[in-house]
C-alpha positions in Angstrom: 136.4 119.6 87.1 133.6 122.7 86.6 134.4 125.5 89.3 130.6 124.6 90.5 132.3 121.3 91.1 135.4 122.5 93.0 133.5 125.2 94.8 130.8 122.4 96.4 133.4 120.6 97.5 133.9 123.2 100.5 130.3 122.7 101.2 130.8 119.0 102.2 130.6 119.8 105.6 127.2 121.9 105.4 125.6 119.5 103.1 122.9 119.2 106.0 122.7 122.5 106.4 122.4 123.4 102.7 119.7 120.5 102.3 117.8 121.9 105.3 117.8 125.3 103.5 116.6 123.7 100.7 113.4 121.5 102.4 112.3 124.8 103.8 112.9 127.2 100.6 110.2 124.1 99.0 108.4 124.4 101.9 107.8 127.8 101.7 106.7 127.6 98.0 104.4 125.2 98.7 102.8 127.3 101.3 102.3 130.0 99.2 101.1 127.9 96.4 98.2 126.4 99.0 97.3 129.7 100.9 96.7 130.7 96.9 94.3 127.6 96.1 92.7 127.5 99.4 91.8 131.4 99.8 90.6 131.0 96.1 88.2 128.1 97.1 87.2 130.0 100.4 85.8 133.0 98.7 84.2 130.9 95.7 82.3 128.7 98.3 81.6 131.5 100.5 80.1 133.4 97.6 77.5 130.3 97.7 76.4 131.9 101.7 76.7 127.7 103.0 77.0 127.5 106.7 79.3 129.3 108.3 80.6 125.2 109.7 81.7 124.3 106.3 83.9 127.0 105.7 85.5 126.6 109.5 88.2 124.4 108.2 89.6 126.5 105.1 89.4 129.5 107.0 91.9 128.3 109.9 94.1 126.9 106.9 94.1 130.1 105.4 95.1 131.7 108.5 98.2 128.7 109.0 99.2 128.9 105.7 99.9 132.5 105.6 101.5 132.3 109.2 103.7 129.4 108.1 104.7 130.7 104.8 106.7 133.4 107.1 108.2 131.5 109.7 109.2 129.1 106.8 110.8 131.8 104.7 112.8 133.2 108.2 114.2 129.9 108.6 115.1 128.7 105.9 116.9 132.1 105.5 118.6 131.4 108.7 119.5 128.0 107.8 120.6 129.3 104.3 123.1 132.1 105.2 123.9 130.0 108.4 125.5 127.4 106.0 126.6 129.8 103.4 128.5 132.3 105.4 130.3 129.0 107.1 131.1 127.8 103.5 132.2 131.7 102.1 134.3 132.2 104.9 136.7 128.9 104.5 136.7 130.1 100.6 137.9 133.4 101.5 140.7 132.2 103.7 142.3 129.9 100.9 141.7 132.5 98.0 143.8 134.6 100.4 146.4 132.3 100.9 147.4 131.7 97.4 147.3 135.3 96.8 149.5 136.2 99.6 152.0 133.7 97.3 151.0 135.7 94.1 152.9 139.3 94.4 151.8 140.3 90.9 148.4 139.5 91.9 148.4 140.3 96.0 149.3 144.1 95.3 146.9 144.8 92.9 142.7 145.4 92.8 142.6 142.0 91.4 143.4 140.7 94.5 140.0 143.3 96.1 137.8 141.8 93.7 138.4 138.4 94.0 138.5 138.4 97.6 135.1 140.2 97.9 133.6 140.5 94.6 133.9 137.1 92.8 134.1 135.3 96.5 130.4 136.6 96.8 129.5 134.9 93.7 130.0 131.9 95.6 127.3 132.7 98.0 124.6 133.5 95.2 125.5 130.2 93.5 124.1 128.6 96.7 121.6 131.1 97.6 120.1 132.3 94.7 120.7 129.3 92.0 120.6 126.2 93.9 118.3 126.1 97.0 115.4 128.5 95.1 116.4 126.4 91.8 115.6 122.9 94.1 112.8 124.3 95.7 111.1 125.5 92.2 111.6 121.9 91.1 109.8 120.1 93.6 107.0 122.6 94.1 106.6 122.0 90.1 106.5 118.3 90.3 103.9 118.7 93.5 101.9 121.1 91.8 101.7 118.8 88.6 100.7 115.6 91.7 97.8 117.5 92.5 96.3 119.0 89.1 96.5 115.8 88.1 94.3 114.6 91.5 91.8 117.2 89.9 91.9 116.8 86.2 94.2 115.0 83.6 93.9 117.4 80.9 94.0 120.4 83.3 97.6 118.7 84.8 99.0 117.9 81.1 98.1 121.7 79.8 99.9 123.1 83.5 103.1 120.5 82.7 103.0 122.6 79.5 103.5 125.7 80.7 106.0 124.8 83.0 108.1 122.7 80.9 108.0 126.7 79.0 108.5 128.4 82.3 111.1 125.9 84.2 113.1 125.1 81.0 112.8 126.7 77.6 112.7 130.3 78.8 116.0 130.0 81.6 118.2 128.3 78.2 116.8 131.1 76.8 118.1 133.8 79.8 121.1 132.0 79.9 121.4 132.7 75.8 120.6 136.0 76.1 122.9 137.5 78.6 125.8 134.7 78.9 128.3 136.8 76.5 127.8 140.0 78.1 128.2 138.3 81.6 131.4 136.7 81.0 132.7 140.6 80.7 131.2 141.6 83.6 133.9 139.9 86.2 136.9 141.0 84.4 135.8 144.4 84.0 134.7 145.1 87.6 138.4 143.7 88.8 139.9 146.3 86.6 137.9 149.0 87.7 138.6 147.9 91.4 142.4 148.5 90.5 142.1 151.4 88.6 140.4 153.1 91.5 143.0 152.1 94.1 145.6 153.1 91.5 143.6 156.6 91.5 143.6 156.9 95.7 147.0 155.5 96.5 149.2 155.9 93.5 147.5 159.9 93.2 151.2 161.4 94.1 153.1 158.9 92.1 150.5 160.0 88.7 150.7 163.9 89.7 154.4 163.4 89.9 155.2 161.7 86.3 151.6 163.7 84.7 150.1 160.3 84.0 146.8 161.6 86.2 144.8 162.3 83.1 145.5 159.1 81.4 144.6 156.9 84.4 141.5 159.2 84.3 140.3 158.9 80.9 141.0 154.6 81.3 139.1 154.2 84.6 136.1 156.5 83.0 136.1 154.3 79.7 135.8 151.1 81.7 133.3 152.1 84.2 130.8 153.1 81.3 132.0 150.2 79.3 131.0 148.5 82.7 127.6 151.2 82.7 126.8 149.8 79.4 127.4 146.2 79.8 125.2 146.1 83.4 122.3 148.2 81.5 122.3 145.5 78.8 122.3 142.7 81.2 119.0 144.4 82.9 117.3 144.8 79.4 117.5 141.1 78.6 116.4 140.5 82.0 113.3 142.3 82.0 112.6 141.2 78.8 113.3 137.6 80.3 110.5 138.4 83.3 108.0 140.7 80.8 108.1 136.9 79.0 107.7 134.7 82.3 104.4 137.2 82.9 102.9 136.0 79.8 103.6 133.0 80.2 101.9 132.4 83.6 98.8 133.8 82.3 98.8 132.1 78.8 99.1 128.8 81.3 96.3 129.4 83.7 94.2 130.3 81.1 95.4 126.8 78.5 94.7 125.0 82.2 91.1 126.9 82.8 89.8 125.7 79.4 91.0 122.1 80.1 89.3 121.9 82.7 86.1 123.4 81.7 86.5 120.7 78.6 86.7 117.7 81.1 83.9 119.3 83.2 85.5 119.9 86.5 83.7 121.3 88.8 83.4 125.9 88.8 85.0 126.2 92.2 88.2 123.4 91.6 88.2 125.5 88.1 89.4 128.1 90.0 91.7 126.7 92.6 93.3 125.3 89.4 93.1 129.0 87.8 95.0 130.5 90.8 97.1 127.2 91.7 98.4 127.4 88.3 99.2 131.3 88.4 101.3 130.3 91.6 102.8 127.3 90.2 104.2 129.0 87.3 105.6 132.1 89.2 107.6 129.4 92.0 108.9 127.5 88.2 110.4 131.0 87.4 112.6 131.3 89.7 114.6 129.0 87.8 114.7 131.8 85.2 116.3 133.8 88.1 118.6 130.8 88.9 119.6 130.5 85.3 120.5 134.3 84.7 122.0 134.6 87.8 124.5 131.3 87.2 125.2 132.7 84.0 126.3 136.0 85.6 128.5 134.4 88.2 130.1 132.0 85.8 133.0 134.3 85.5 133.5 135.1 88.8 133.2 131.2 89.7 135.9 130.7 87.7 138.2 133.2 89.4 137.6 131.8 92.8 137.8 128.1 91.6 141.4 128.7 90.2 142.6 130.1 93.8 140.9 126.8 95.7 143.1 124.4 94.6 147.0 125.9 94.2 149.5 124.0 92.6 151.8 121.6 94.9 155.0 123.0 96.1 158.0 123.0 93.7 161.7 122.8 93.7 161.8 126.7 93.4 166.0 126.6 94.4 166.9 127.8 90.9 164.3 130.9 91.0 166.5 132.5 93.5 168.3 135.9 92.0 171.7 135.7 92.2 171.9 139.1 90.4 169.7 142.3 88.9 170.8 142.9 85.0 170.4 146.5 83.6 167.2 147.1 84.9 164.8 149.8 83.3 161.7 150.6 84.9 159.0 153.3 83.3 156.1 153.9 84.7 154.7 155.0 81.4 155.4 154.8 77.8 157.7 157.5 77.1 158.2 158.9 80.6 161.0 159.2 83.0 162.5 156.3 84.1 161.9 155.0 87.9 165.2 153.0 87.2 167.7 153.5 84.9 169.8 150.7 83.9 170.4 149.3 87.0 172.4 146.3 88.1 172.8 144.6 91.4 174.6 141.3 92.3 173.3 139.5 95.1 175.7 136.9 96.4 174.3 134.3 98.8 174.4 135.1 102.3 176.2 138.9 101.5 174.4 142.2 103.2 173.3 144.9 100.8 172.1 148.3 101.5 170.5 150.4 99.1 170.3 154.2 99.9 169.8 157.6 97.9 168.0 160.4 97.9 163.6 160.6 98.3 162.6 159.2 94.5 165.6 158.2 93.9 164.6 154.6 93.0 165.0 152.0 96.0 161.4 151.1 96.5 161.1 150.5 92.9 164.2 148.5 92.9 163.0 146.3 95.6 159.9 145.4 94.5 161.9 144.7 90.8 163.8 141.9 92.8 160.5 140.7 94.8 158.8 140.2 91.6 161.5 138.7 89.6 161.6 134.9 91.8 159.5 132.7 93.0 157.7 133.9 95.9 159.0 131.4 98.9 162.7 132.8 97.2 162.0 136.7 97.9 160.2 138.1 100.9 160.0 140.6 103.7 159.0 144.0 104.5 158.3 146.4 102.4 156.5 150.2 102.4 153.0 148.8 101.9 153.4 146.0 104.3 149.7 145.6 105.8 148.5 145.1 109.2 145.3 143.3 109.0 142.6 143.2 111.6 143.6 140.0 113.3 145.5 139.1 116.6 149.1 139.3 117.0 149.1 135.4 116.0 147.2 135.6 112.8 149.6 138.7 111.7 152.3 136.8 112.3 151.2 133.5 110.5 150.9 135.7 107.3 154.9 134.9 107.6 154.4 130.9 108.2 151.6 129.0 108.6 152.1 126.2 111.2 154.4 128.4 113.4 154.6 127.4 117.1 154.3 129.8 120.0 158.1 129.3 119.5 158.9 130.7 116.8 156.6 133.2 117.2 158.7 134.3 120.5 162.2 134.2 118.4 160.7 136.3 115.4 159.2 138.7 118.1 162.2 139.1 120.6 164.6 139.9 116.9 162.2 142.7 115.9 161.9 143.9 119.8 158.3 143.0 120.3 158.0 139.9 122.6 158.5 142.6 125.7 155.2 144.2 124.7 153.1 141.1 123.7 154.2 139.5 127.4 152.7 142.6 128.5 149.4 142.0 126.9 146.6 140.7 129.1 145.4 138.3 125.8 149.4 137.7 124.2 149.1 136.1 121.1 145.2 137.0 121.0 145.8 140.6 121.5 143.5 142.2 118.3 145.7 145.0 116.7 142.8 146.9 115.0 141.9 148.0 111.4 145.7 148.6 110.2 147.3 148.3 112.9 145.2 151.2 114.6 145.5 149.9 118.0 149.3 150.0 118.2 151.8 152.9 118.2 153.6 153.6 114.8 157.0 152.0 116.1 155.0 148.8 117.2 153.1 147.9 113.7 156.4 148.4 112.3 158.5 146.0 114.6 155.4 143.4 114.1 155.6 143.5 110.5 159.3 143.4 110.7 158.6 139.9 112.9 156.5 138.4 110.1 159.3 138.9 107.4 162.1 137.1 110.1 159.6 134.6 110.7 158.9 134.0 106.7 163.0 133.2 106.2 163.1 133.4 102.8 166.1 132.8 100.9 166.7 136.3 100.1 165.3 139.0 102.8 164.6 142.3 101.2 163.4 145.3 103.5 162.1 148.6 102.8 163.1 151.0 106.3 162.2 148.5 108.6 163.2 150.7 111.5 161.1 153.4 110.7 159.2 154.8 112.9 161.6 154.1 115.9 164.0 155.8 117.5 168.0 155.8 116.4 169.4 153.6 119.3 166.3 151.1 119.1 166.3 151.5 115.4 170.1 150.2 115.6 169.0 147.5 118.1 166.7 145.9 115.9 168.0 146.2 112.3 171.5 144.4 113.8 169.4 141.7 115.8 167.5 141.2 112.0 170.4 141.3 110.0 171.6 138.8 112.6 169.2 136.5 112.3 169.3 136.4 108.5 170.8 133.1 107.0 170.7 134.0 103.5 171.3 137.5 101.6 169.7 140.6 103.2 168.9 143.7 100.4 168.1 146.9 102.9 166.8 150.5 102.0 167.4 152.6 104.7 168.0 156.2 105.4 170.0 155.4 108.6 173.2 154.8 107.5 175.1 154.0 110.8 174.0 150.5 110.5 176.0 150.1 106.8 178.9 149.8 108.6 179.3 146.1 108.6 177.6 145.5 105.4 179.3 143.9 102.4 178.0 146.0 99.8 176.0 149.5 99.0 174.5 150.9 96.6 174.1 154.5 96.2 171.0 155.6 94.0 169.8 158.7 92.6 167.5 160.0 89.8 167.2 155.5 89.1 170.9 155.2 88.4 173.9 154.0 90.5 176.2 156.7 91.5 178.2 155.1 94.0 178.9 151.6 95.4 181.1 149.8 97.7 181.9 149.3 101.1 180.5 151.7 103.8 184.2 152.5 105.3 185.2 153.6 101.3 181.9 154.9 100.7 182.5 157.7 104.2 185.9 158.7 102.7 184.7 159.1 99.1 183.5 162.6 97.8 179.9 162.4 96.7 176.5 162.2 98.1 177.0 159.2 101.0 179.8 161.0 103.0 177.5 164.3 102.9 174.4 162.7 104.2 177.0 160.6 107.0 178.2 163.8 108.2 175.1 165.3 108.4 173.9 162.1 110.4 176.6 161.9 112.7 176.4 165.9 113.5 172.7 165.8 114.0 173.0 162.3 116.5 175.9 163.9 118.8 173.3 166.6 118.8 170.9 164.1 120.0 172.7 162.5 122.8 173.9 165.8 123.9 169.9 166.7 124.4 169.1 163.6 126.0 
């Protein structure tokens, strides 16, 4: 099926909408087209001085015409982007739900321009190719009706021109700019993760000295990019320099028809203008053309996150264990990881500390990235906060979730107290990131969505950050509680190792230290350091409070 094919299917429920937009796009056209041939007639008769009576008639039509030709093209506007916004938002929501199952695509620019980008090239397949392309039709067809009312030659010279207009010159757009379109798409998604490489990833570059070369990539493919759009624009203006020409070459093929059949001077020019009209509504499939050729791309893209492949068996893409894993984050450049190797028994507890840079972000999203994505989830760093209710955050975790669950994921991470509290509970809006809760809440309500997304191995990335120790203890036991399969934790806070089956000391992306958290505190080396310095600094704590 053509991604045309699979992206109409979502406007099903419009049709009436669409075909409304449609009726009045013609409708519009066809005004214009008659406000053109009767304003022509007016001033040739009037030119004659008859009585001011015979002219009565055309002169309130002129004055309709031009009235209706706007309230036409405002509703069928509103009608139009009425259905399409309707149609562009249920398209958005299901792109966005098979990329929240695609990590290697969800946490990249991709994932930007698809959702915005190449998701907006589904509203300028209907608004710009298929209502103006069906409305060009029929005013061509009624345009043909009535020169042929008026003269037969006159109608078979205008069919002519528009067979030129309406179908030679758009195979011809489409020819002309289809290769460099299909570039287009691909390259603007690049860019779009290049530059969010650039803002968010500018430590991470500085820190490795890999700034430059992101540089010099993102600058080669926005002017690739530069060069492809100026290119584009050429062949289009060549395209409409052609569509000129042939609008005139027409009126002037139909003007000598109709002298040749002996029409009468004043329907010579209604033709004259009608025709001019005529053939600029028949270009618009021109526009159609190039712009379906542009979006073809980016059609595809959407089309292949519409429909996701059924659910699968996925038991066996389950890690059971990490095997010498090497991470760089450039050729030839220090490693992030060095070698690293992690087992990952079912249902044991793993913690993962080290020093800042030492490697446990990396190594989490190494395991996230290495299963299937209902086999690995939970929180980690870069966990967003959309701007959403509570509900909808939390649904990220598990569509179909009852008010239930919703409660037991909330009271584990310590957040059903503060929802109850909220005049609109589940509605309450949390704001652009999160902005309208403290730091310690946006933490505990992404925590919620990872225990409400029970995968079969929970991996989290400080979950308790932001709160403070004896709440921070509260919640990461209740979690760890809660958890019926393996649980992999990064964590600075190494009080809540002590029951823990394993842990993993890191540093400089190599293991230096593993075991139990009771051999770990007796062992000389970095993890009985830092649990001193812990312990010291929390008596000094609960001897201030």
């Amino acid at each position: 099926m053509s991604p045309e094919r699979r992206v109409l299917r979502l406007a099903r429920p419009y049709l009436g909408r669409l075909l409304l937009a449609g009726v009045l796009a013609a409708g519009t056209e066809l005004a214009g087209l008659a406000l053109m041939a009767t304003a022509t007639w007016l001033l040739i008769t009037a030119a004659g001085q008859p009585p001011v009576a015979a002219l009565t008639v055309a002169i309130v039509s002129v004055r309709a015409l031009a009235i209706g030709r706007g309230v036409l093209r405002y509703t069928e506007r509103l009608a139009g982007h009425d259905a399409v916004l309707r149609i562009i938002t249920e398209v958005r929501a299901r792109a966005f739900a098979t990329l929240a199952g695609r990590r290697e695509q969800a946490r990249s620019g991709d994932a930007l321009s698809r959702l915005v980008s190449d998701v907006d090239a589904v509203q300028d397949l209907l608004l710009r190719v298929l209502v103006p392309g069906a409305a060009a039709s029929a005013v061509g067809v009624l345009a043909l009706a009535g020169a042929t009312a008026i003269s037969l030659p006159a109608a078979l010279a205008l069919a002519g021109g528009l067979l030129v207009a309406g179908v030679a010159l758009p195979a011809a757009a489409t020819a002309l700019t289809r290769r460099t379109a299909d570039r287009v798409a691909p390259l603007r998604a690049a860019l779009a993760a290049d530059a969010i490489d650039l803002t968010h990833g500018a430590a991470d570059l500085a820190a490795f000295g890999a700034t430059g070369t992101a540089l010099d990539a993102a600058s080669g493919r926005a002017r690739e990019l530069a060069a492809l759009e100026r290119r584009l624009a050429a062949a289009g203006w060549a395209v409409d320099a052609a569509g000129v020409l042939i609008a005139g070459a027409t009126s002037a093929a139909v003007v000598a028809a109709a002298l040749s059949a002996s029409v009468d001077g004043v329907l010579v020019g209604v033709l004259a203008v009608g025709t001019l009209a005529a053939v600029e509504a028949s270009l618009a499939l021109v526009t159609a053309a190039r712009q379906h050729t542009e979006l073809r791309t980016g059609l595809r893209r959407v089309a292949d996150l519409l429909d996701p492949p059924p659910l699968e068996d996925r038991s066996g893409d389950t890690p059971t264990a990490l095997r010498d894993v090497t991470v760089r984050y450039r050729p030839g450049g220090p490693p992030a990881l060095d070698g690293v190797s992690l087992e990952l028994p079912p249902g044991h507890r793993i913690g993962i500390v080290g020093p800042s840079g030492a490697g446990k972000s990396t190594l989490l999203r190494v395991l996230a990235e290495s299963a299937a994505p209902s086999a690995v989830g939970g929180l980690l760093a870069d966990a967003h906060v959309f701007h959403a209710t509570v509900r909808e955050n939390l649904a990220l975790g598990r569509a179909g979730a009852t008010d239930d669950d919703l409660a037991a994921a909330c009271a584990t991470a310590g957040l059903l107290d503060w929802v109850r509290e909220q005049p609109d509970g589940w509605d309450t809006v949390v704001g652009e990131d999160g902005g309208q809760l403290s730091g310690g809440q946006r933490q505990r309500l992404a925590l919620a969505r990872a225990v409400l997304l029970d995968p079969a191995v929970l991996v989290l990335d400080e979950p308790t950050e932001g709160l403070d120790p004896s709440a921070a203890d509260r919640v990461l036991a209740a979690v760890v509680a809660s958890a019926r399969a393996t649980v992999v934790l990064v964590t600075h806070r190494l009080r809540g190792l002590a029951d823990f089956d394993h842990v993993v000391v890191l540093d400089n992306g190599r293991v230096v230290q593993q075991g139990r958290h009771a051999e770990l505190v007796e062992a000389p080396g970095w993890y009985r350091d830092q649990w001193l310095a812990q312990e010291t600094a929390e008596r000094g704590y609960l001897s201030a409070a």
